[in-house]
TORPA-4810 file (N, C-alpha, C, O; in nm, 3 decimals):
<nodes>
NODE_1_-4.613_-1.146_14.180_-4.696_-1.259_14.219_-4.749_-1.325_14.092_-4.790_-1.251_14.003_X
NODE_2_-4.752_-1.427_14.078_-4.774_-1.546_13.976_-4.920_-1.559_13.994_-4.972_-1.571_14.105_X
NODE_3_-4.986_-1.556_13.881_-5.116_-1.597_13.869_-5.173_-1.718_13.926_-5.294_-1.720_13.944_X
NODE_4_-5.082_-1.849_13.965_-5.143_-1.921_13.995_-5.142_-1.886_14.161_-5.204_-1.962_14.236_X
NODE_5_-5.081_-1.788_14.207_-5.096_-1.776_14.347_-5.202_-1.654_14.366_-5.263_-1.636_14.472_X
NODE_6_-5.212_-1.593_14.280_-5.336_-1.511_14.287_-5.477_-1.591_14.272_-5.581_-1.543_14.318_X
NODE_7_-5.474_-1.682_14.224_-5.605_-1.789_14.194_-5.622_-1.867_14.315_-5.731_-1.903_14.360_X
NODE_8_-5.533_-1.887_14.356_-5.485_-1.991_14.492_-5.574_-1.866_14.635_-5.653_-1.892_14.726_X
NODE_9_-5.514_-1.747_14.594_-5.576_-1.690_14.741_-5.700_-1.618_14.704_-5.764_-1.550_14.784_X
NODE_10_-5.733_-1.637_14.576_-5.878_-1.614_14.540_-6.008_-1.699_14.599_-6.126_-1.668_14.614_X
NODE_11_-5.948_-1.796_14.622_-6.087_-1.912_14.618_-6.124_-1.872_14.753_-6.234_-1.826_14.785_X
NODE_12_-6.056_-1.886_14.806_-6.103_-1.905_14.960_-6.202_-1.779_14.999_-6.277_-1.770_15.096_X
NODE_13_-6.182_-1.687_14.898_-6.257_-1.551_14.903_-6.392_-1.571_14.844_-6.486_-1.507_14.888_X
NODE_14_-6.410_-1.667_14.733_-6.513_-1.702_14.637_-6.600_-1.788_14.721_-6.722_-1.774_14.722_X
NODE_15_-6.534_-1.878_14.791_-6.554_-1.991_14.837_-6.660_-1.933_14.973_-6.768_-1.988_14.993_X
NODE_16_-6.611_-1.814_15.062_-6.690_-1.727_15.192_-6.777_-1.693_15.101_-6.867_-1.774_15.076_X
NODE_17_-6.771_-1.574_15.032_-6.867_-1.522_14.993_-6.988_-1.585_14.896_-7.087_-1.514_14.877_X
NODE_18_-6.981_-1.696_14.845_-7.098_-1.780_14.804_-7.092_-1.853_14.892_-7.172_-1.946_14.873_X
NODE_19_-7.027_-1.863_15.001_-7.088_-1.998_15.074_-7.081_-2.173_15.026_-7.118_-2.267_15.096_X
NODE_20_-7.018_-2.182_14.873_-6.996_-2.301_14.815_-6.868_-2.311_14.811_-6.789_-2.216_14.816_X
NODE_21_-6.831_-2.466_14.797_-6.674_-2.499_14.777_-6.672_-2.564_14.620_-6.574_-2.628_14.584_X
NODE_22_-6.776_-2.546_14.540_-6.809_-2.605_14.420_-6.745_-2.545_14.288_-6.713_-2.601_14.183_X
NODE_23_-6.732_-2.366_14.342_-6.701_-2.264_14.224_-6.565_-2.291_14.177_-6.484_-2.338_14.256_X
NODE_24_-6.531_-2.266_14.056_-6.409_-2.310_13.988_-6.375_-2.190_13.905_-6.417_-2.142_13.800_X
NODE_25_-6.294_-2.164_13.980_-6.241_-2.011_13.927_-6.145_-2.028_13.779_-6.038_-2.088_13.780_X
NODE_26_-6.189_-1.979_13.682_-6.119_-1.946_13.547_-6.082_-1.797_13.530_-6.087_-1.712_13.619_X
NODE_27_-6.042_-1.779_13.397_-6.066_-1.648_13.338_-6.192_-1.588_13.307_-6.236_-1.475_13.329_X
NODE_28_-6.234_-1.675_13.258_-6.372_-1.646_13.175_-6.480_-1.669_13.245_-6.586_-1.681_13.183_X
NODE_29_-6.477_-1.679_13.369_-6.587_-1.713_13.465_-6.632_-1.571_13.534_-6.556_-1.512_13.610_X
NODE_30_-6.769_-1.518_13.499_-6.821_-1.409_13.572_-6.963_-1.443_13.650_-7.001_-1.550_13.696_X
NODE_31_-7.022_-1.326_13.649_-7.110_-1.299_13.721_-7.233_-1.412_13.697_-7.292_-1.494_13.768_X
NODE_32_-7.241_-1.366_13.541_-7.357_-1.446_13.465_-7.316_-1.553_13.482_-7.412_-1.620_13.444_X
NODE_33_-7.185_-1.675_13.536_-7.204_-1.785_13.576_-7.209_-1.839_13.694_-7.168_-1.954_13.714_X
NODE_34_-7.255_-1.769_13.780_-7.231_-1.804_13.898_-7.389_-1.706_13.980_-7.397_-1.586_14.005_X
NODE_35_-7.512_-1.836_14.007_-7.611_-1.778_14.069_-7.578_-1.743_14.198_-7.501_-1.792_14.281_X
NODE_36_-7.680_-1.611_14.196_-7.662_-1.516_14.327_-7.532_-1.429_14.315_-7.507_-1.340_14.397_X
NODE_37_-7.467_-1.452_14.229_-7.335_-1.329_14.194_-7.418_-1.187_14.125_-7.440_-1.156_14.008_X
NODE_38_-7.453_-1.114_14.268_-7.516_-0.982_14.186_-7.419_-0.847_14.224_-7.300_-0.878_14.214_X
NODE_39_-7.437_-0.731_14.256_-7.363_-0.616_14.299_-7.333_-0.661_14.467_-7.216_-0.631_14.492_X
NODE_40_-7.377_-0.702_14.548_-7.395_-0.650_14.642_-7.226_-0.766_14.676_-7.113_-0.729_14.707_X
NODE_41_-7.275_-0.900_14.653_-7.180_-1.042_14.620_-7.037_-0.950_14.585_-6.936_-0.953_14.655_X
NODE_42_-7.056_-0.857_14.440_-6.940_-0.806_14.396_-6.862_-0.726_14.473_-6.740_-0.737_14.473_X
NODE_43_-6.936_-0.629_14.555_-6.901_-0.568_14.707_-6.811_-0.611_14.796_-6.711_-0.551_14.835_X
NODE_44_-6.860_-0.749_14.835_-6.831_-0.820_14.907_-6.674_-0.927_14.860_-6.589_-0.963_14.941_X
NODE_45_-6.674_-0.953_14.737_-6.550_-1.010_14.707_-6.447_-0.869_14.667_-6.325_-0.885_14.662_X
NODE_46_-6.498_-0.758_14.644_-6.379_-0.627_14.677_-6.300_-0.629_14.775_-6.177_-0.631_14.786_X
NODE_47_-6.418_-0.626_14.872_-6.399_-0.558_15.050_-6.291_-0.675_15.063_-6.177_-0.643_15.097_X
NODE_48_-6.320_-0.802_15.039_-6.218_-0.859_15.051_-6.075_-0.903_14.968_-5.981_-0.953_15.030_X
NODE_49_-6.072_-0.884_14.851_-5.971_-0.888_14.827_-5.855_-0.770_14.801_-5.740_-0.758_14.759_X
NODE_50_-5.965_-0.691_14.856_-5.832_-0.541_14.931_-5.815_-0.565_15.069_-5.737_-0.494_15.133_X
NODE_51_-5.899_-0.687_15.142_-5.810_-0.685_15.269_-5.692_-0.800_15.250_-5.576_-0.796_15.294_X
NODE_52_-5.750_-0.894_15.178_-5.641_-1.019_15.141_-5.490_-0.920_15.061_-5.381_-0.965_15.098_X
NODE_53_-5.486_-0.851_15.005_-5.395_-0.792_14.945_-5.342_-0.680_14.941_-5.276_-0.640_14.845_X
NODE_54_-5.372_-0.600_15.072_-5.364_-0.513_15.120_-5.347_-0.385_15.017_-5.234_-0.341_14.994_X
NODE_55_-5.460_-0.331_14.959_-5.450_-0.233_14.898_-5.621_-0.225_14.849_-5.715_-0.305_14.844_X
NODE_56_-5.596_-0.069_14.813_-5.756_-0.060_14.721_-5.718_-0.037_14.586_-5.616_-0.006_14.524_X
NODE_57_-5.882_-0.073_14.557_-5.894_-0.039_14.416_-5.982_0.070_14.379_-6.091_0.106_14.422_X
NODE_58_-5.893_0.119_14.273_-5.909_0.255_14.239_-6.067_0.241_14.111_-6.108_0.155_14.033_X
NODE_59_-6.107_0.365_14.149_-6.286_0.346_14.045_-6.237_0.278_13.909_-6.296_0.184_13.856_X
NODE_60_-6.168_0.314_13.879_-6.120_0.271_13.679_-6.127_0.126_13.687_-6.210_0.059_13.625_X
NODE_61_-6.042_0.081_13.762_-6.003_-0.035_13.768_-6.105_-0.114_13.810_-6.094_-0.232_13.779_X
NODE_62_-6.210_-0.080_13.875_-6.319_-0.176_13.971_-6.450_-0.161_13.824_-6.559_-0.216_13.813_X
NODE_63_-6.391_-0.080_13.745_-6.525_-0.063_13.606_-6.455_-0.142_13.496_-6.516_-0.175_13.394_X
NODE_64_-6.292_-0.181_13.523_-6.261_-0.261_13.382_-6.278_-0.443_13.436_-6.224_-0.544_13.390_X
NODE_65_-6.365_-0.425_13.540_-6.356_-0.587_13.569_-6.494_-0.641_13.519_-6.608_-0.606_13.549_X
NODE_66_-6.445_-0.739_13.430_-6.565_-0.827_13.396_-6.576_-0.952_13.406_-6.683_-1.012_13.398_X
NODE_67_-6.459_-1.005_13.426_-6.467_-1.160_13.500_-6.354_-1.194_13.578_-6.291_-1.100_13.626_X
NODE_68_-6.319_-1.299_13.598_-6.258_-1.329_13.668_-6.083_-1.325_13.652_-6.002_-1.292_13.739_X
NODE_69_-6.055_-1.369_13.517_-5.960_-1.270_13.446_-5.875_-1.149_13.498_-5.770_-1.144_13.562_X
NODE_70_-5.983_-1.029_13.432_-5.964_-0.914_13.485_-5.941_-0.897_13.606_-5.858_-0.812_13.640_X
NODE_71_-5.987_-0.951_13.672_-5.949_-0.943_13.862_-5.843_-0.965_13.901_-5.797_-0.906_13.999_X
NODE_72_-5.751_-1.094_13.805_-5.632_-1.119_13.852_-5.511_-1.061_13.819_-5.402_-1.053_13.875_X
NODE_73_-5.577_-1.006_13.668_-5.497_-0.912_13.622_-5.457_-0.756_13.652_-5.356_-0.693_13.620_X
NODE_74_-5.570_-0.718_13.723_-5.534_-0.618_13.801_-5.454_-0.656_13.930_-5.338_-0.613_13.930_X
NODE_75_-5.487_-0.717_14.025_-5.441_-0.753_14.167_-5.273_-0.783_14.119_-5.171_-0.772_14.188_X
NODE_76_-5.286_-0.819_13.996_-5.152_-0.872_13.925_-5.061_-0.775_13.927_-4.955_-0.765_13.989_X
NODE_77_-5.116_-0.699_13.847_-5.043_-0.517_13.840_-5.014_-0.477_13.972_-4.897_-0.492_14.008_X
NODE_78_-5.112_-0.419_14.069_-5.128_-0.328_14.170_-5.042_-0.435_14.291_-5.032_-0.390_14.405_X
NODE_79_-4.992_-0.550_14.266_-4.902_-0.639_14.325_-4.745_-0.626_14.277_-4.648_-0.647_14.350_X
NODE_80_-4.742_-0.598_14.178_-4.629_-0.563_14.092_-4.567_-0.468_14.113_-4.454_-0.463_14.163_X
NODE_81_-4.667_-0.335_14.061_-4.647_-0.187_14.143_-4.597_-0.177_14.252_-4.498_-0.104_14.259_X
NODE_82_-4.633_-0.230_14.350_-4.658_-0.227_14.507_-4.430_-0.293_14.495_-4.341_-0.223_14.542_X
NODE_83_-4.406_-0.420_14.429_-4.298_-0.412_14.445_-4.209_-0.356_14.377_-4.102_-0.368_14.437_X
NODE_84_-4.194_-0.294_14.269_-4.123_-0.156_14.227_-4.122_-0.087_14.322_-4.013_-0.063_14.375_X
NODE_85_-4.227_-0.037_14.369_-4.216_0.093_14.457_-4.175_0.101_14.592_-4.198_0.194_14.670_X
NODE_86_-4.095_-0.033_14.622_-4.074_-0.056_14.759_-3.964_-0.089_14.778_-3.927_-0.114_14.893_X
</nodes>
């Protein structure tokens, strides 16, 4: 899966869980830019993008995320994986 389709089925996840259609998803876009993005917010865009992508994430991986980046780059991998192994 291509990053720009991982960004593509990101928003709509960003977009529920803040409740805004304003957020503009980058790499470099985290927590600290985006008010009301605290733990609980971070929870909440997990829960869902292991249901959008059918898989979980493993503890390591949910501690190397620090922005938005990292998120895609994992889902990137564990999307990748998923087709090797199939």
């Amino acid at each position: 899966m291509q990053d720009e389709a991982i960004y593509a089925a990101l928003m709509p996840i960003f977009e529920d869980v803040f409740m805004r259609d304003d957020i503009v998803l980058a790499p470099e876009l985290s927590a600290k830019d985006v008010a009301g993005w605290d733990s609980f917010k971070q929870i909440e865009i997990i829960i869902a993008v292991e249901s959008q992508f059918g898989f979980k994430f493993h503890t390591r991986e949910l501690d190397s995320l620090r922005n938005v980046g990292d998120l895609v780059r994992v889902v990137r991998e564990k999307n990748s994986a998923r087709v090797v192994l199939t």
